[in-house]
C-alpha positions in Angstrom: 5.0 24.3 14.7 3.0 22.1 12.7 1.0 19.0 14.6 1.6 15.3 13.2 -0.8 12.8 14.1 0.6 9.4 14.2 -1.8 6.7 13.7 -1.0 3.4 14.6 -3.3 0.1 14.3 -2.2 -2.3 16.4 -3.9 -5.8 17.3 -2.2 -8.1 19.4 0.9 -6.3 19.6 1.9 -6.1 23.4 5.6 -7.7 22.4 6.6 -5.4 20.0 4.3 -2.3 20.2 6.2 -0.8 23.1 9.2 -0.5 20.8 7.7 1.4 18.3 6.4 4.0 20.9 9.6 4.4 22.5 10.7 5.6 18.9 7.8 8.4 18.7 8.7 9.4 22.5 12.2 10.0 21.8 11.6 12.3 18.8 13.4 15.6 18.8 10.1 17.3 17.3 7.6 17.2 19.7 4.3 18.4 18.4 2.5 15.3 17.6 0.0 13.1 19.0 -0.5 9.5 19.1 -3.7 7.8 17.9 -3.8 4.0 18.8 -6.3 2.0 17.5 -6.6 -1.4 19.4 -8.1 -3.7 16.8 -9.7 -6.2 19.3 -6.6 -7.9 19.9 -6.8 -10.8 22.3 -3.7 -10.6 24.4 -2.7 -8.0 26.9 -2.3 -5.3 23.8 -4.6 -3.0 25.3 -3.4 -3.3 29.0 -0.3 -2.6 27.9 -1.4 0.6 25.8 -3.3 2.0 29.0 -0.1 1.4 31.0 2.1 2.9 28.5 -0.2 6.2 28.4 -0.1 6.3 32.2 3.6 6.2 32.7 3.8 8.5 29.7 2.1 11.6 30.7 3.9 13.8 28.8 2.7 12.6 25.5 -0.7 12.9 23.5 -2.1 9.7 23.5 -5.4 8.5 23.1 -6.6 4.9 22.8 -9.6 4.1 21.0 -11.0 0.4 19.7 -12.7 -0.7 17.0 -16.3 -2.4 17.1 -14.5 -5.7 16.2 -11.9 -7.2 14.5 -11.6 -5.9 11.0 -7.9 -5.0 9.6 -6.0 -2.3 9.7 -8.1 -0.5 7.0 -11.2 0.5 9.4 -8.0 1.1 11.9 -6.2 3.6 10.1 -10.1 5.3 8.5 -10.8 5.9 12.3 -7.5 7.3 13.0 -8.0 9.5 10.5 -11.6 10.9 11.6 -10.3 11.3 15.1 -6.4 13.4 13.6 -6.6 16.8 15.2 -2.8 17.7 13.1 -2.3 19.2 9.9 -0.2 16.1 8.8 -0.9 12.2 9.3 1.9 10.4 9.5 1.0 6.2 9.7 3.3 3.8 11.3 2.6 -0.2 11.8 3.0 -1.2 15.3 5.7 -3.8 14.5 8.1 -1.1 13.1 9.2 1.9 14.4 11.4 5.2 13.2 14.5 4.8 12.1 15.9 7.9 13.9 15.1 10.3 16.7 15.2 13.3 14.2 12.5 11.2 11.4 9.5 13.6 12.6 12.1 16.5 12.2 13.4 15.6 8.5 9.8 15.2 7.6 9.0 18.4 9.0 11.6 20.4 6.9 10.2 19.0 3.6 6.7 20.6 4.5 7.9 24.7 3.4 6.2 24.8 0.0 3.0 22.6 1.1 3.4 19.7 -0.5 0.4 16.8 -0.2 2.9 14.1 0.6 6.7 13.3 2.0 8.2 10.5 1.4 11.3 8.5 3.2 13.7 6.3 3.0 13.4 3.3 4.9 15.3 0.3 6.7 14.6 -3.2 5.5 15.2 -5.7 8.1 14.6 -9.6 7.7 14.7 -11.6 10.8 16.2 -8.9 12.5 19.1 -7.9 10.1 19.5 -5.2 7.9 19.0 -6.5 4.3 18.8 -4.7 0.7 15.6 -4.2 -1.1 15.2 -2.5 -4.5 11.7 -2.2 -3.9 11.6 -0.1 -0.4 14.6 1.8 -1.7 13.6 5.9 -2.7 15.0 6.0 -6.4 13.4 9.6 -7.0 15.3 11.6 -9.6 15.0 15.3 -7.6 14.0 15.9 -4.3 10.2 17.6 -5.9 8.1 15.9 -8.3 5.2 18.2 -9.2 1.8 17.1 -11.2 2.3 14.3 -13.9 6.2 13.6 -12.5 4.2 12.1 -9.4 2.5 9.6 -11.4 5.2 8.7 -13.6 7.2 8.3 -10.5 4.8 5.7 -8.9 4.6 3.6 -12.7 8.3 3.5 -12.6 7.9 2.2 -8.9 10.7 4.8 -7.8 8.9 5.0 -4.2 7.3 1.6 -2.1 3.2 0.8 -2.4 3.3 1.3 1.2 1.0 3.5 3.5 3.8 4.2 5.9 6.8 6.4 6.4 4.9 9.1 4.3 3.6 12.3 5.4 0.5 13.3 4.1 -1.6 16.8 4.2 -5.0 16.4 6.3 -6.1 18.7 3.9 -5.3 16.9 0.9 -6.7 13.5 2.3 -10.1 15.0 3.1 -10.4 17.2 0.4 -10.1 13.9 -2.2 -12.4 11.6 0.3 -9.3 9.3 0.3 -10.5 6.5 2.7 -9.0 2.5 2.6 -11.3 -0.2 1.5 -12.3 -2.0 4.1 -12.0 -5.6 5.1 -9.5 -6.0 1.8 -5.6 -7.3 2.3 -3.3 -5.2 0.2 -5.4 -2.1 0.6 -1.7 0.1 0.4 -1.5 -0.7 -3.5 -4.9 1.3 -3.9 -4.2 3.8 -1.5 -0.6 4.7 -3.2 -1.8 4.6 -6.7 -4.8 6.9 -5.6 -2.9 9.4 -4.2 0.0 9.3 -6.7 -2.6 9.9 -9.1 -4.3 13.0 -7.4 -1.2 14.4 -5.7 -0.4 17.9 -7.1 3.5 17.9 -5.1 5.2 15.4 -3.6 8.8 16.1 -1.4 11.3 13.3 -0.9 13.5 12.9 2.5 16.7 10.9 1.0 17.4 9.7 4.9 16.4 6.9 6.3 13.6 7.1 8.4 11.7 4.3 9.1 12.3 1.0 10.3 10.2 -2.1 8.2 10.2 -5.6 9.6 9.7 -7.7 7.0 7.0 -10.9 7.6 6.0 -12.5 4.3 2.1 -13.0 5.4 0.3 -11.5 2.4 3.6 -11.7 0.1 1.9 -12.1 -3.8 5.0 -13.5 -4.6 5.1 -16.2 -1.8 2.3 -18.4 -1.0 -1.1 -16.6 -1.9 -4.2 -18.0 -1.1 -7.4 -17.3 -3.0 -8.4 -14.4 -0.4 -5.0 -12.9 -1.4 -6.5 -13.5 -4.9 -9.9 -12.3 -4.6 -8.9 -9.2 -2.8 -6.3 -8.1 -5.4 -9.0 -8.7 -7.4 -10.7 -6.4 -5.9 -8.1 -3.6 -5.3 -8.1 -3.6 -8.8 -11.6 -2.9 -10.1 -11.2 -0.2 -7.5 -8.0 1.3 -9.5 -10.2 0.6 -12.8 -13.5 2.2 -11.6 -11.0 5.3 -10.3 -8.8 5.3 -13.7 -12.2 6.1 -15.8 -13.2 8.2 -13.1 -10.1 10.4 -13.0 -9.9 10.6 -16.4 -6.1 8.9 -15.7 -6.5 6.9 -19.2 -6.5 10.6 -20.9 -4.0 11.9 -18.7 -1.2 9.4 -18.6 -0.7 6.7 -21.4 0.9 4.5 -19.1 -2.2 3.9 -17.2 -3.4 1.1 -19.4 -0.3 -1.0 -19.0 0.2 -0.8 -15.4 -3.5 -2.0 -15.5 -3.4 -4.7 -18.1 -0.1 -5.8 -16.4 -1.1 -6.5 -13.0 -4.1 -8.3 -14.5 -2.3 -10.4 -16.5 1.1 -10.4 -15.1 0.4 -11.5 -11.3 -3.2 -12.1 -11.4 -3.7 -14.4 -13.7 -0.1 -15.9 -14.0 -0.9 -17.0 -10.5 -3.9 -18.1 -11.3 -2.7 -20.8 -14.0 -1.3 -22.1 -11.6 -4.3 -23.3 -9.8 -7.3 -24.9 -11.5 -9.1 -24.1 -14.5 -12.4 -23.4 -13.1 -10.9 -21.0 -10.9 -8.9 -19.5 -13.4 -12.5 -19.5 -15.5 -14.0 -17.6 -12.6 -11.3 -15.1 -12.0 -11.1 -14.7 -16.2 -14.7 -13.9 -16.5 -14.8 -11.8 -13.7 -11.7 -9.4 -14.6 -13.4 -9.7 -18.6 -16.3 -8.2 -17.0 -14.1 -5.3 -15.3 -12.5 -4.5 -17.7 -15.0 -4.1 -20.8 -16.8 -1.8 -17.9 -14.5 0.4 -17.0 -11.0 0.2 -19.3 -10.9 2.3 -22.3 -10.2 -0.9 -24.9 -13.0 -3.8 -24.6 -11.1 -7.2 -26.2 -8.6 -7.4 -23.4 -10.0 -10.4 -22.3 -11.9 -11.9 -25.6 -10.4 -15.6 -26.0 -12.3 -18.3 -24.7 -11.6 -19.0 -20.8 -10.1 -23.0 -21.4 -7.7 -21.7 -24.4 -6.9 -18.9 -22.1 -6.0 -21.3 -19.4 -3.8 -23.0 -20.9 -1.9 -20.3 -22.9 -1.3 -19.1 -19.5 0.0 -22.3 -18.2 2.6 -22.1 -21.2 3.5 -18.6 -20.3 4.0 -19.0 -16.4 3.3 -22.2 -15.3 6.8 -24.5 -15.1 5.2 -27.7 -14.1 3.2 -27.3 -17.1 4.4 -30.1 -20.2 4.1 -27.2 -22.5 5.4 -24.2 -20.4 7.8 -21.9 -22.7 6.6 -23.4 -26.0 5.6 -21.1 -29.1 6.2 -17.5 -27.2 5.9 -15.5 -29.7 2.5 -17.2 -30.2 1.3 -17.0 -26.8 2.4 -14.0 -26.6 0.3 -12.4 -29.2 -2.5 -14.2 -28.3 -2.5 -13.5 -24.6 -1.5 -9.8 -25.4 1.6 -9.5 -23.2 
């Protein structure tokens, strides 16, 4: 048998959390324990968690809490430091498996050691089953080994999501892989990381988990500057790690997935807003990227003409948006 621990933040969950542990209990593999991680939450989360324990001898479960409120990032990095298994598997306290054989299908994909398992997984929006390309498992075979894995995440064939994977103990210490803490959106770092360092990745083609969707922290809905900022963030971390990792080198695709999310979302977004936050933001990513990406001019025009030939590219209220592409275009680099 091979021990899963299952680590689950949870802060102020005591409606829902109960559901998502009924899902573990009924599991037809049985050698895992549960690490709950009671974020400070306010309600009756953790007298719930201590009853559940109680009335639920039978399972491994240990309840910790963090020193106060900080995300799910300094959650999950202590769940990890306290995982006695040779597998993690992570699992948000609003969702829960899909199945009662999930920890079983995982289990079978483990025979030839691979760092991580992927499944498929449910999309539900207010509480029905709905279609989403981008949580749908598009691999091409069921074992992608070295530069397949990265490929794989540029062509987004598997979800930047921390859950409703199964990753190697081993593996996660042995690369120091750790979430940032106090940043939203820390999965997009943590997926690219590992898709980066993975050596073999295993695929489950059966559903196995079930996602609740909220659209709190959606880039595509309505993001506020710290949604901004910590993107930002997440990627000087994938930039600092590229040059690190030598990824440049190794995969040519590296720079576009880069120079696309900084221009693409970041910035699109931004010329949207004001132009001395856009200046801010410009400067800042300018900065970024002449220290750690491989070509320096990305980011050479002046900030106002850079505004403004953003505006044109993504912003519809603005008189000139979708004038002189070609143009813009060039100039902007996209």
């Amino acid at each position: 048998m091979k021990k899963i621990s299952i680590i689950i933040p949870v802060y102020n969950a005591e409606n829902y959390v109960g559901r998502c542990l009924d899902s573990i209990k009924r599991q037809t593999y049985k050698d895992f324990e549960i690490i709950l991680i009671d974020d400070q939450s306010t309600d009756n989360t953790l007298s719930f968690l201590n009853n559940y324990r109680k009335n639920n001898p039978e399972l491994d479960i240990s309840i910790s809490s963090t020193s106060k409120n900080s995300g799910p990032s300094v959650s999950r990095n202590l769940g990890i430091e306290k995982a006695s298994g040779k597998y993690i598997f992570f699992i948000d306290a609003d969702d829960d498996l899909a199945t009662d054989s999930a920890l079983k299908e995982f289990i079978s994909k483990t025979e030839n050691n691979p760092d991580i398992v992927i499944g498929e997984t449910c999309f539900y929006v207010n509480g029905s089953l709905a279609e989403s390309n981008y949580h749908k498992l598009q691999n091409k075979k069921e074992v992608y080994i070295g530069s397949e894995i990265l490929d794989g995440f540029f062509d987004t064939e598997w979800a930047s999501t921390v859950w409703n994977k199964l990753y190697s103990l081993d593996f996660i210490n042995k690369n120091n892989l750790r979430f940032p803490d106090g940043l939203l959106h820390e999965d997009e770092l943590w997926v690219f990381q590992f898709s980066a360092l993975a050596t073999k990745v295993n695929f489950v083609n059966i559903k196995t988990y079930n996602y609740y969707f909220s659209n709190q922290g959606s880039i595509t809905a309505n993001v506020g500057l710290k949604n901004l900022r910590d993107y930002k963030a997440i990627l000087r971390e994938q930039l600092k790690f590229s040059k690190e990792e030598h990824l440049f080198a190794k995969n040519q695709r590296t720079e576009g997935f880069l120079r696309n999310f900084a221009k693409k979302i970041l910035l699109a977004k931004l010329a949207t807003m004001d132009y001395n936050t856009f200046r801010t933001f410009y400067l800042e990513l300018k900065n970024d990227f002449a220290t750690y990406f491989p070509k320096k001019d990305e980011f050479a025009l002046p900030p106002f003409l850079a505004f403004h030939l953003y505006k044109m590219k993504f912003d519809e209220s603005f008189v000139l948006y979708g004038k002189l592409p070609k143009y813009v275009n060039r100039l902007i680099k996209l």
